[in-house]
Steps between C-alpha positions, in 0.01 A plus 500: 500500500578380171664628200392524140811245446401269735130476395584469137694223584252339709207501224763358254616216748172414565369528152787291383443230755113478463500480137776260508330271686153546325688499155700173649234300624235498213553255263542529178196328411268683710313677202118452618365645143672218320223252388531161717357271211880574352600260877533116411451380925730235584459319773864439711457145545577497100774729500700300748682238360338142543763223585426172358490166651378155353467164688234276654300460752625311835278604776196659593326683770264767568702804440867403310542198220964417510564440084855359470641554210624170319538336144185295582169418687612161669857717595330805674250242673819283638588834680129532651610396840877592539489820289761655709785387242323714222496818707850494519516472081232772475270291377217562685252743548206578749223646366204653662171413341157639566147318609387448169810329331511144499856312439560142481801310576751444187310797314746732296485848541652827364528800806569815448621708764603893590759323737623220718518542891855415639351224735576126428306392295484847304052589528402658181413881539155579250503191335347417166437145480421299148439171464672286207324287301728209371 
């Protein structure tokens, strides 16, 4: 059987251990009488950090637009068939686009994006796409 020792120290280890992880795993945040109108939500797409990219337009199909990014219009559009040499420079950029946007050729646009893929050429990860007006 067991002592008074031994049981003693049994409550105590196990006491110590289950509050320990109770005590350890709630967060310190986890106050459910604190009001929530004091909570500003924020979404993560706006925490993360958007990277920028500007250049135009050089092709277009049903799912990605390429923008190069060059000095000019008539520069990027040169590239439009043989854009190979800009993916080398990191100039260009695919972008995924949905059903409803419409992008014409030589159009410049601002995208924002959480990320680039590592694939050649880079595809835009959550893009935000704006259009310039010059």
């Amino acid at each position: 059987m067991f002592t008074t020792k031994q049981k003693l120290v049994t409550v105590a280890t196990t006491l110590a251990v289950g509050c320990g992880f109770t005590f350890g795993l709630t967060p310190a945040f986890a106050d459910s009488h604190e009001m929530s109108s004091n909570h500003v939500p924020i979404s993560s797409i706006q925490k993360q950090e958007q990277t920028p990219f500007t250049g135009y337009v050089i092709s277009v199909n049903s799912k990605y637009i390429i923008v190069a990014n060059t000095l000019t219009k008539d520069e990027a559009l040169s590239y439009q068939n043989d854009w190979h040499e800009l993916v080398s420079q990191n100039k260009i950029l695919r972008v995924p686009i949905s059903n409803n946007g419409s992008y014409t050729l030589g159009e410049k646009l601002h995208v924002y994006a959480v990320g680039w893929t590592a694939s050649l050429p880079p595809i835009a990860v959550m893009p935000t796409i704006e259009k310039v007006v010059e």
